[in-house]
C-alpha positions as CSV (number, residue, x, y, z in Angstrom):
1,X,115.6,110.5,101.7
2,X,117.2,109.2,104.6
3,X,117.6,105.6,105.4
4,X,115.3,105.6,108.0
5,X,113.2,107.4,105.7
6,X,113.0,104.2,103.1
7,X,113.2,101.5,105.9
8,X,109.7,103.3,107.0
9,X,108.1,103.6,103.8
10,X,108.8,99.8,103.3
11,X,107.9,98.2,106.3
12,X,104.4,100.5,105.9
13,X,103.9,99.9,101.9
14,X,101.2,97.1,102.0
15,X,102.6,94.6,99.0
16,X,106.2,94.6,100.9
17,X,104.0,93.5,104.4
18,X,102.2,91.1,102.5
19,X,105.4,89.5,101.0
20,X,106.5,89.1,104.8
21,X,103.6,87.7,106.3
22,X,103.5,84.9,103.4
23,X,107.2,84.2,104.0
24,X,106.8,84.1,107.5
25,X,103.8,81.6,107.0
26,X,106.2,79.0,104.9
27,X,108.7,79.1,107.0
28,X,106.1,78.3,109.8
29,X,104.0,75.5,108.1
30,X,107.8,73.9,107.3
31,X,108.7,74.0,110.6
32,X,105.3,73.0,112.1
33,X,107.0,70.4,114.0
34,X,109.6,71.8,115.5
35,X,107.8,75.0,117.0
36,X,104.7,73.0,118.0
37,X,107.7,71.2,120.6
38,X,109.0,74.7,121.2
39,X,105.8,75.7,122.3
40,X,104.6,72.7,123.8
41,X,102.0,71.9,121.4
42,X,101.3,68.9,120.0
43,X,101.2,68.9,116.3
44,X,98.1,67.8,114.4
């Protein structure tokens, strides 16, 4: 298979998707702070 090929299958395969969602959500809920500023949101 191509690259492309393997870059599709993962970013598609559901466990892989999950994994990013959860790391995205620690590395949100770390920086809570600093992106409710960003956003202009005040924390709670």
């Amino acid at each position: 298979t191509s690259g492309a090929g393997v870059l599709s299958y993962l970013l598609f395969e559901a466990g892989y998707c999950s994994e990013l969602i959860e790391l995205g959500r620690k590395d949100a809920l770390a920086k809570r702070e600093e992106l409710s500023r960003f956003l202009g949101l005040t924390p709670n």
